[in-house]
ROLO-487996 format. One record per residue (C-alpha): residue number from 0; residue in one letter; x, y, z. Coordinates in nm, 2 decimals. Each point is the difference from the previous one (the first is absolute). Layout:
# residues N
REC   k r     px     py     pz
REC NUM A      X      Y      Z
...
***
This chain:
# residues 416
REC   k r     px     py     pz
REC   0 X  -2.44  -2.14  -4.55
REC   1 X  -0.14   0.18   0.29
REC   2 X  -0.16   0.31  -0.10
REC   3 X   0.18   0.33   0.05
REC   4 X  -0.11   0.22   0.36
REC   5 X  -0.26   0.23  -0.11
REC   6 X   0.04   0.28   0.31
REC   7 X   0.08   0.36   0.00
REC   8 X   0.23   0.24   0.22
REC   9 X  -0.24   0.19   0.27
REC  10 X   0.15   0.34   0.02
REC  11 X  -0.17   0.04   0.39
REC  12 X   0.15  -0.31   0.10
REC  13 X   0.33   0.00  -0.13
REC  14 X   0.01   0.36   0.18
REC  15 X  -0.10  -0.17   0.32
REC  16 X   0.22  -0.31   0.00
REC  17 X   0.31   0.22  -0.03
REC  18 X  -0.11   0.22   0.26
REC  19 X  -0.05  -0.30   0.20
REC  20 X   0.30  -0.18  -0.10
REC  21 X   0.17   0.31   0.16
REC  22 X  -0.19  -0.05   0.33
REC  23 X   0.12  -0.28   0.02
REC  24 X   0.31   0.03  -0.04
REC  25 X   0.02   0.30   0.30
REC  26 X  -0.09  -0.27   0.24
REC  27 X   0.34  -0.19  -0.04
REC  28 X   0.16   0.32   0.13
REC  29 X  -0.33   0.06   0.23
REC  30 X   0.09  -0.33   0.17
REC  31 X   0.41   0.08   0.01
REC  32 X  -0.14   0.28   0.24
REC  33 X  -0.26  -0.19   0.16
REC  34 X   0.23  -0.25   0.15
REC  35 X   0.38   0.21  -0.04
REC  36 X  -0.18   0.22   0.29
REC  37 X  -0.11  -0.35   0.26
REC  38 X   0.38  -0.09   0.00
REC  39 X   0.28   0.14   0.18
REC  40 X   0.19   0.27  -0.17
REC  41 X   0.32  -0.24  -0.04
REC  42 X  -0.17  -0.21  -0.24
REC  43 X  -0.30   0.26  -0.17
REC  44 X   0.21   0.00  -0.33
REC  45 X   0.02  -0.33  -0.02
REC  46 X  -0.33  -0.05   0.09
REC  47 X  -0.15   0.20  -0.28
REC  48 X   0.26  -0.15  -0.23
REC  49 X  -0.21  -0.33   0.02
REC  50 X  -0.26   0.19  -0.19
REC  51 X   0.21   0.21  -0.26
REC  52 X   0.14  -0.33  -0.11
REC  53 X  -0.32  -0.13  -0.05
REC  54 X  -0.04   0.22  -0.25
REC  55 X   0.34  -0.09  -0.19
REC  56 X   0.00  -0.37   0.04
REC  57 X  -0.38  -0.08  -0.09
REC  58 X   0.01   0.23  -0.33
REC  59 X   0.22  -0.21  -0.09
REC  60 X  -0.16  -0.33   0.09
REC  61 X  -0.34   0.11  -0.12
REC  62 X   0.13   0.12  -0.34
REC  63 X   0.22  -0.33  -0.06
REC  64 X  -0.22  -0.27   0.12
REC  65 X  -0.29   0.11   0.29
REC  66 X  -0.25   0.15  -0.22
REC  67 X   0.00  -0.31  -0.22
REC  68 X   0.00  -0.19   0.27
REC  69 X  -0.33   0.16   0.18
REC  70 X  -0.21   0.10  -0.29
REC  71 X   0.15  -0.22  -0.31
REC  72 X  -0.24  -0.25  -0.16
REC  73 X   0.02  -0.27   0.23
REC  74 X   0.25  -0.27  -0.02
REC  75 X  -0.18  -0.23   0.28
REC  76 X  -0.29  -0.04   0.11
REC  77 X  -0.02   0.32   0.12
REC  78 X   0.26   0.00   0.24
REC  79 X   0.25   0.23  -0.21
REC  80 X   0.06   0.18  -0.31
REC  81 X   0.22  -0.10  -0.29
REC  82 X   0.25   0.20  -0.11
REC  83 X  -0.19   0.18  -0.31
REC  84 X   0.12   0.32   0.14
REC  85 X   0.34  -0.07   0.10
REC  86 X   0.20   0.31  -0.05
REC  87 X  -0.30   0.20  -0.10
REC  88 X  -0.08  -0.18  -0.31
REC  89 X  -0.33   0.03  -0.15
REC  90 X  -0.07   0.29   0.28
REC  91 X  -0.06   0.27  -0.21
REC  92 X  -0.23   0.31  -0.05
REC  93 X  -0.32  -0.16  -0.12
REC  94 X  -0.27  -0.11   0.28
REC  95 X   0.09  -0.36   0.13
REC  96 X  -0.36  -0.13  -0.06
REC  97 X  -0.32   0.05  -0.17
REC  98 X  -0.11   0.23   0.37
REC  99 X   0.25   0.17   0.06
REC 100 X   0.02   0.37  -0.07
REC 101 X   0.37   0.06   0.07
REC 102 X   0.32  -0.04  -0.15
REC 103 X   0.13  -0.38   0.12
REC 104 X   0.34   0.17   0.08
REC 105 X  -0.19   0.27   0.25
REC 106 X  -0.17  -0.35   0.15
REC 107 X   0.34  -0.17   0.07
REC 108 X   0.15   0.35   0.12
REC 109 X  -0.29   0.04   0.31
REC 110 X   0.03  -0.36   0.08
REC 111 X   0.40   0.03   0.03
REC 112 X  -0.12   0.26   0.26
REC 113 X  -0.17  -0.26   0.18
REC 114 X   0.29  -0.25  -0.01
REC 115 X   0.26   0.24   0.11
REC 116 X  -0.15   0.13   0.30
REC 117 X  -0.13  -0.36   0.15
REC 118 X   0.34  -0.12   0.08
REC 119 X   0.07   0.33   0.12
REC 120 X  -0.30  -0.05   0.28
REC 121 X   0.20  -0.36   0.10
REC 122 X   0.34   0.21   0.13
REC 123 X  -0.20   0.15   0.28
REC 124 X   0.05  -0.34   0.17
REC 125 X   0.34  -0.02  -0.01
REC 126 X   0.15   0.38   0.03
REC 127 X   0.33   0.06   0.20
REC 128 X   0.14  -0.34  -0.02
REC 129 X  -0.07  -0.19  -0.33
REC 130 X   0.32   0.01  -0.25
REC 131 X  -0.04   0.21  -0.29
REC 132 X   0.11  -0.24  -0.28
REC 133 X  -0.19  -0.29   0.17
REC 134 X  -0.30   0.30  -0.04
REC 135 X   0.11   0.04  -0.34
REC 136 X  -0.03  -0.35  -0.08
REC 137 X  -0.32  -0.09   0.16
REC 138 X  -0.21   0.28  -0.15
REC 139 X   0.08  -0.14  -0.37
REC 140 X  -0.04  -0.36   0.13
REC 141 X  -0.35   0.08   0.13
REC 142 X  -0.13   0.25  -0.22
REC 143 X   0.07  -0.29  -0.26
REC 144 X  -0.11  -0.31   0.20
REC 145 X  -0.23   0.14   0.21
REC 146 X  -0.16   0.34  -0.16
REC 147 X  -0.03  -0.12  -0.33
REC 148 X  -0.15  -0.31   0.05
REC 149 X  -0.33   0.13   0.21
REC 150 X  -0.05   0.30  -0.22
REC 151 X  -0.02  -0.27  -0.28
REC 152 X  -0.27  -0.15   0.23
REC 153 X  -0.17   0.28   0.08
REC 154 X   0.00   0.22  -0.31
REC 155 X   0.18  -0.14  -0.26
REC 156 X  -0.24  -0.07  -0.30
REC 157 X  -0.03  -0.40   0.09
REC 158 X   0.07   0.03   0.37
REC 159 X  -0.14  -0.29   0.16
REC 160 X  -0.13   0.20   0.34
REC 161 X  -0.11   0.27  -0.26
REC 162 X  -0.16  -0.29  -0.22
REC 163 X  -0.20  -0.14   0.33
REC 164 X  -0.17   0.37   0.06
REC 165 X   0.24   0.16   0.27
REC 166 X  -0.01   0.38  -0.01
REC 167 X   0.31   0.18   0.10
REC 168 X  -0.05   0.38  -0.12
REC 169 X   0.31   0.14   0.08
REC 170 X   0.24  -0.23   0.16
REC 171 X  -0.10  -0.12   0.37
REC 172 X   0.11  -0.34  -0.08
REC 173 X   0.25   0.07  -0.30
REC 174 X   0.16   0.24   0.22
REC 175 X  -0.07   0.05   0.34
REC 176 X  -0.06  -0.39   0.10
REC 177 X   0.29  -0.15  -0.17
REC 178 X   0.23   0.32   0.12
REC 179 X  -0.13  -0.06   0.33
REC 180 X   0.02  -0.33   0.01
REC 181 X   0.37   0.01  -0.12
REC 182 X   0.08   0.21   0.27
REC 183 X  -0.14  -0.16   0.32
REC 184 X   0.24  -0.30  -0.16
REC 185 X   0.28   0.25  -0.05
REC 186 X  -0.04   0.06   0.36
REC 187 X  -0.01  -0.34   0.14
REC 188 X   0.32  -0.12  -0.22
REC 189 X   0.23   0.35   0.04
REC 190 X  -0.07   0.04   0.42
REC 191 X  -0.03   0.28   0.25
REC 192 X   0.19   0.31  -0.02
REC 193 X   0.23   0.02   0.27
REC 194 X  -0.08   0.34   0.14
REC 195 X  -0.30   0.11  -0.18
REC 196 X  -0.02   0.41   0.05
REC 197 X  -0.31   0.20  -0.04
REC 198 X  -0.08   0.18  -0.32
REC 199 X   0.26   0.31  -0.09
REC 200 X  -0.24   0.21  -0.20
REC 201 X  -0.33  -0.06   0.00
REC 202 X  -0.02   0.33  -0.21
REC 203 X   0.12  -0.19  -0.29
REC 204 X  -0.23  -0.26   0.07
REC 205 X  -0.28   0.23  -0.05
REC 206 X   0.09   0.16  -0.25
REC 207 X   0.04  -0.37  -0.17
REC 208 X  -0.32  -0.11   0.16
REC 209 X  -0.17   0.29  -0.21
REC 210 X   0.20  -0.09  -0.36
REC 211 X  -0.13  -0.31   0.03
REC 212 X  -0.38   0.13   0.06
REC 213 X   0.06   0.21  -0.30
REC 214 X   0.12  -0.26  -0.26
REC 215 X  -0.23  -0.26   0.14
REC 216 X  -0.27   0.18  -0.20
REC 217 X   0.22  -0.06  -0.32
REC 218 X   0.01  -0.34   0.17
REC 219 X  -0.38  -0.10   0.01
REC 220 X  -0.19   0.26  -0.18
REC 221 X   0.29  -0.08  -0.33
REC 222 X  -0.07  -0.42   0.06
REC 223 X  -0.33   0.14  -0.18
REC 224 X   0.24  -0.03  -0.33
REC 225 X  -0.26   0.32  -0.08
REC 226 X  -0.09   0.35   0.05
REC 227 X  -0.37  -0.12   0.12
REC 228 X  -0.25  -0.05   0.27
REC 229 X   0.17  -0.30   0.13
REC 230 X   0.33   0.19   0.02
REC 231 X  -0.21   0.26   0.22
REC 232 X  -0.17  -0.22   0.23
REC 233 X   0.33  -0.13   0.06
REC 234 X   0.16   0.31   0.07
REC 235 X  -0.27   0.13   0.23
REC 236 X   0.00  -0.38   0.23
REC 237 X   0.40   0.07  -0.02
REC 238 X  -0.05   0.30   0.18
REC 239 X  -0.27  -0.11   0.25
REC 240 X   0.15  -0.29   0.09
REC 241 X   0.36   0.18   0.10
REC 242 X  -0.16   0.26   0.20
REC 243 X  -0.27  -0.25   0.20
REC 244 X   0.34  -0.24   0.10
REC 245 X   0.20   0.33   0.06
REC 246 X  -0.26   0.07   0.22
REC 247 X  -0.04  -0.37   0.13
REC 248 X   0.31  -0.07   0.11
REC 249 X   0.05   0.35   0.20
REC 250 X  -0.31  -0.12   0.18
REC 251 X   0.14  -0.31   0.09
REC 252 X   0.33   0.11   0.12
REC 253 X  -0.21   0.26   0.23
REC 254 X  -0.18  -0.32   0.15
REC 255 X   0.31  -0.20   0.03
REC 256 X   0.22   0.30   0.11
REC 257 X  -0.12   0.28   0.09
REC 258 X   0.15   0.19  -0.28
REC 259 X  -0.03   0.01  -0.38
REC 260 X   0.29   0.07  -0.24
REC 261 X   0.16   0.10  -0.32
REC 262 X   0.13  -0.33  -0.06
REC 263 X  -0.28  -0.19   0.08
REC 264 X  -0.28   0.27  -0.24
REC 265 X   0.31  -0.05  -0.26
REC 266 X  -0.02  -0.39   0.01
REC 267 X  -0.34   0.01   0.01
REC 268 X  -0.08   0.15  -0.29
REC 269 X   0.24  -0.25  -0.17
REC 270 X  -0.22  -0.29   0.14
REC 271 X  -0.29   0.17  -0.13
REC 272 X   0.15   0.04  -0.36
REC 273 X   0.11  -0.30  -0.01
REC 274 X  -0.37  -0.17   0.11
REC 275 X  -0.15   0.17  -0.28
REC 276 X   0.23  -0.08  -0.24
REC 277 X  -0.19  -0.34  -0.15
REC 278 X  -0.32   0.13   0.04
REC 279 X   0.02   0.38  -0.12
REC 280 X  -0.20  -0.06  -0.29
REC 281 X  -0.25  -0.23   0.11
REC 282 X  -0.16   0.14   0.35
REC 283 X  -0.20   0.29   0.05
REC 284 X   0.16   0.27   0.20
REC 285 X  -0.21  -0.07   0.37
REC 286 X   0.21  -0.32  -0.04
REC 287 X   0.31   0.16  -0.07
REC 288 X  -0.03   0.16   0.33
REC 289 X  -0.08  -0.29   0.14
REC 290 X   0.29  -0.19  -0.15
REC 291 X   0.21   0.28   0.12
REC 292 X  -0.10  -0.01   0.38
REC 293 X   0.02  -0.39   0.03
REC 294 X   0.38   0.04  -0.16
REC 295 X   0.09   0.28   0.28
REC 296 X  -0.16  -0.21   0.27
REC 297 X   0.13  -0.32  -0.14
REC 298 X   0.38   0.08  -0.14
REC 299 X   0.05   0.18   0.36
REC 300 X  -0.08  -0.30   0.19
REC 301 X   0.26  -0.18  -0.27
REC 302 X   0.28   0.24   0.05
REC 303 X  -0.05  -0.03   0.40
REC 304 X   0.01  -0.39  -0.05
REC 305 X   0.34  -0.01  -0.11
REC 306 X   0.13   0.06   0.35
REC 307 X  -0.18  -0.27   0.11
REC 308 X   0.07  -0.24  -0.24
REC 309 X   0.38   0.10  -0.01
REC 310 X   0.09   0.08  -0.33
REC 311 X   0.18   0.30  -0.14
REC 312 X  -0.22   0.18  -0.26
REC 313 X   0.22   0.31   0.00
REC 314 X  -0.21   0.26  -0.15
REC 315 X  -0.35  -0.25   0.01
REC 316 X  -0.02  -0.12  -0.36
REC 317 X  -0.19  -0.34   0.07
REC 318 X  -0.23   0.19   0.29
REC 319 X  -0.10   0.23  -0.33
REC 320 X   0.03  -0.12  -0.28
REC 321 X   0.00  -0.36   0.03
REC 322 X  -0.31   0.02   0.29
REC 323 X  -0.15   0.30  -0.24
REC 324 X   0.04  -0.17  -0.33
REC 325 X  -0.18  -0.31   0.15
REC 326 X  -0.28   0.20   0.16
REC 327 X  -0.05   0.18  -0.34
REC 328 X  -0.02  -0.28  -0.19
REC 329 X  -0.23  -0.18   0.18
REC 330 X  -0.25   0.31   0.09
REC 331 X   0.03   0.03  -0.38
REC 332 X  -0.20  -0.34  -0.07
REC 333 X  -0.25   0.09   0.27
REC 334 X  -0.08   0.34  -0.07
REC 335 X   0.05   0.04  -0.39
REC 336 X  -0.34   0.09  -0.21
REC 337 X  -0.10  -0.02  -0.34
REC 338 X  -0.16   0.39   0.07
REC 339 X   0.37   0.12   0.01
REC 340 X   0.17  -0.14  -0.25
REC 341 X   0.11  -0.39   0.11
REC 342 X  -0.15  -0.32   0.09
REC 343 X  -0.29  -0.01   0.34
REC 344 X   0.19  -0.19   0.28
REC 345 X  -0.09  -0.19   0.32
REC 346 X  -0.23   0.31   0.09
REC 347 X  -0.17  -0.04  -0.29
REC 348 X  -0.07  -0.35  -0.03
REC 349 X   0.29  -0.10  -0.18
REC 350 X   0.22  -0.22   0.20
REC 351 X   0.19  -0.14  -0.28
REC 352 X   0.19   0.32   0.00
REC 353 X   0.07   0.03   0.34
REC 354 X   0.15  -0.34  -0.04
REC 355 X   0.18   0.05  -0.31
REC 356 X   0.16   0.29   0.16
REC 357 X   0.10  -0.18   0.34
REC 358 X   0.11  -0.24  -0.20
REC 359 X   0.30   0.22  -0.22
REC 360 X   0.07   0.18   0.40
REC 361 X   0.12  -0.41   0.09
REC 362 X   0.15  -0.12  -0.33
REC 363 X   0.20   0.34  -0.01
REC 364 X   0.07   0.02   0.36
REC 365 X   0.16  -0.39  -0.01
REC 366 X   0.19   0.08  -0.34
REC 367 X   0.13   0.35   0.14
REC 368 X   0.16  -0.16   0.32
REC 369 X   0.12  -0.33  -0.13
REC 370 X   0.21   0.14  -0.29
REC 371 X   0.09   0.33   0.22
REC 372 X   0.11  -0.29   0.26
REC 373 X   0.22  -0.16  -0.26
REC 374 X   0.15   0.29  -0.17
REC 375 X   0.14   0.13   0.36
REC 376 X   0.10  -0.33   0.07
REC 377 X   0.22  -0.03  -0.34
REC 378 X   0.16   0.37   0.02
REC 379 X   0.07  -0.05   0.39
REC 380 X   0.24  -0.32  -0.08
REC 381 X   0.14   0.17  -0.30
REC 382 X   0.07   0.35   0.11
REC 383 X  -0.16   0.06   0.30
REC 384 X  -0.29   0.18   0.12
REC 385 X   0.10   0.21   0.26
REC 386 X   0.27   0.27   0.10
REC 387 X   0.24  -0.05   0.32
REC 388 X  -0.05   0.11   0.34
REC 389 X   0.26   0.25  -0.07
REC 390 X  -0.19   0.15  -0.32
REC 391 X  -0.27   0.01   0.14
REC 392 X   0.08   0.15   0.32
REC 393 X   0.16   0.32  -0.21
REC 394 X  -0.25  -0.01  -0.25
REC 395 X  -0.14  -0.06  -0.36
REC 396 X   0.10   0.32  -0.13
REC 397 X   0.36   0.01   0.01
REC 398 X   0.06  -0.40   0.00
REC 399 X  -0.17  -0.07  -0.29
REC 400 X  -0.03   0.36  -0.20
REC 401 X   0.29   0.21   0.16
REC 402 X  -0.22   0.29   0.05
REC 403 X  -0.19   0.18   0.29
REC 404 X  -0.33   0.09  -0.04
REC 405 X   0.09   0.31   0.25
REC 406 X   0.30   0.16   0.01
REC 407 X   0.03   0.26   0.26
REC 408 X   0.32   0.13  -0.01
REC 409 X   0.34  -0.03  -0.18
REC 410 X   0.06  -0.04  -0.43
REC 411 X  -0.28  -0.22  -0.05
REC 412 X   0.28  -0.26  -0.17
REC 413 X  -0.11  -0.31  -0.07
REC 414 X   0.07  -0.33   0.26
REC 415 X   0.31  -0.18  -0.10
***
């Protein structure tokens, strides 16, 4: 008989993790507004529906099988988790391990955060044309066969990437690579728009842009899974690291055209957040900055390569999170030091980490596109992907919803 878990309930940290589990959660609605104000205003309600049902569909998921799935006891060689807590069982209120200082039900609650807003970040490639119940379908599919499966890797307690000595702090390759990934593939499969517009409400956007900052410190500074130093330093490099790409990226568009704008400081920011993200708790915060500029720099140049390359990232998921998740992740095995909390990188004389980490960036890269690949493939020769000409022409909104995002005159009655 295994012996029982001797740990105890940390006050301070259970505070923290709900407060961050909260955070968290603003940044599914944060990123509703973040992309609802880059569309048109004939599809913004269906736009930020992509998010809001998010939040429905992978509560489910996560309660009935993705939790056991990502961070069950391992069923194979630590590629994915058995199905010990299918349906919640044996996820209770006592810590999940001899560590851990929080209730195991608080644990899986902040990590259904994660897995609700990371197919969310996916639909950014595909607003105002893909079907909604082909949407519908795919976010289960790949929170399930995609999600699940590298956050067993990565953080699950017999992960195999996790097992080999690949840091992810916060989710750069859990979330923002294989999100990214997804959608650049999303993009390929679904096409072009026809007549792409320009961005409706870029008020919105901001105002989303700045929800997301906000939670993201719930985000990071709460993958601490403690009220601590570590949670600090991760907080504080969240911060830097937002600002410097904010910052960046205006710099760059000055350079390139003459002008900086909202959009670009708002997407910037992102980038930066995102960069961070895997190495929050492991850098010191001069890195952070540094992290932060190379994203703005580098996620620009990504965004302005899609018109060169001919794809339709509508509202520049891969250029961000994809390009910024992979830049994180592998700035994470260079610059990480023991003196703040993880491992000493490539800059430190440790290359095995640097590998280790460019390693996980391939394996989840390959994984993320192949299956994302598949699961269009499958849903476009069952129900179809993609709305007619004629829907989308007249838009998302009353098509697929049968309501208007802005109605400026009559009852306000409903679309037949």
């Amino acid at each position: 008989m295994e012996p029982a878990i001797e740990a105890t309930i940390n006050q301070a940290d259970t505070a923290w993790l709900m407060v961050s589990c909260a955070l968290v959660l603003l940044m599914t609605p944060g990123l509703a507004l973040f992309y609802g104000g880059m569309v048109s205003e004939k599809n913004v309600l269906s736009t930020t529906m992509h998010s809001f049902i998010a939040l429905g569909i992978i509560t489910l998921q996560w309660v009935l099988i993705g939790y056991s799935l990502a961070f069950g006891p391992d069923a194979y060689g630590g590629l994915i988790g058995g199905l010990d807590y299918a349906f919640l069982d044996g996820v209770g209120l006592e810590p999940a391990d001899a560590d851990a200082t929080i209730p195991h039900i608080l644990f899986m609650a902040f990590q259904m955060m994660f897995a609700i807003i990371t197919p969310a970040l996916i639909s950014g490639a595909i607003a105002e044309r893909m079907k909604f119940s082909a949407y519908v379908l795919f976010i289960l599919l790949w929170a399930t066969l995609v999600y699940d499966p590298i956050c067993h890797w990565v953080w699950g307690p017999d992960g195999w990437l996790r097992a080999r000595g690949a840091l992810d702090f916060a989710g750069g390759t859990v979330v923002h690579l294989s999100s990214g990934v997804a959608a650049l593939v999303c993009a390929l499969v679904i096409g072009r728009r026809n007549r792409p517009g320009p961005p409706h409400n870029l008020t919105l956007t901001l105002i989303g842009a700045g929800l997301l900052w906000f939670g993201w410190f719930g985000f990071n500074a709460g993958s601490a899974l403690a009220s601590n130093e570590n949670a600090a330093l991760a907080l504080v490099n969240t911060h830097l690291a937002a600002g410097a790409a904010a910052f960046a990226w205006a710099i760059a568009e000055w350079i390139k055209q003459g002008k900086p704008t909202a959009l670009g400081v708002a997407s910037g920011l992102v980038a930066g957040l995102v960069c961070i993200t895997p190495a929050a708790g492991f850098v010191g915060p001069g890195w952070s900055v540094v992290m932060g500029v190379a994203a703005g720099f580098i996620c620009y140049g990504a965004v302005l390569a899609k018109n060169k390359l001919g794809y339709d990232d509508a509202l520049d998921a891969f250029g961000i999170h994809g390009v910024g998740g992979a830049l994180g992740a592998i700035l994470t095995g260079a610059l990480a030091a023991e003196a703040w909390g993880g491992e000493n990188g490539l800059l430190y004389g440790n290359k095995s980490l640097f590998l280790e980490n460019l390693l996980g960036v391939g394996v989840a890269a390959l994984y993320s596109f192949g299956v994302t690949f598949i699961i269009l493939k499958a849903l476009d020769l069952t129900i179809g992907l993609r709305v007619s000409d004629d829907e989308e022409s007249e838009g998302l909104d009353t098509n697929l919803h049968g309501e208007e995002g802005y109605h400026m005159g009559g009852s306000g009655a409903l679309v037949e």
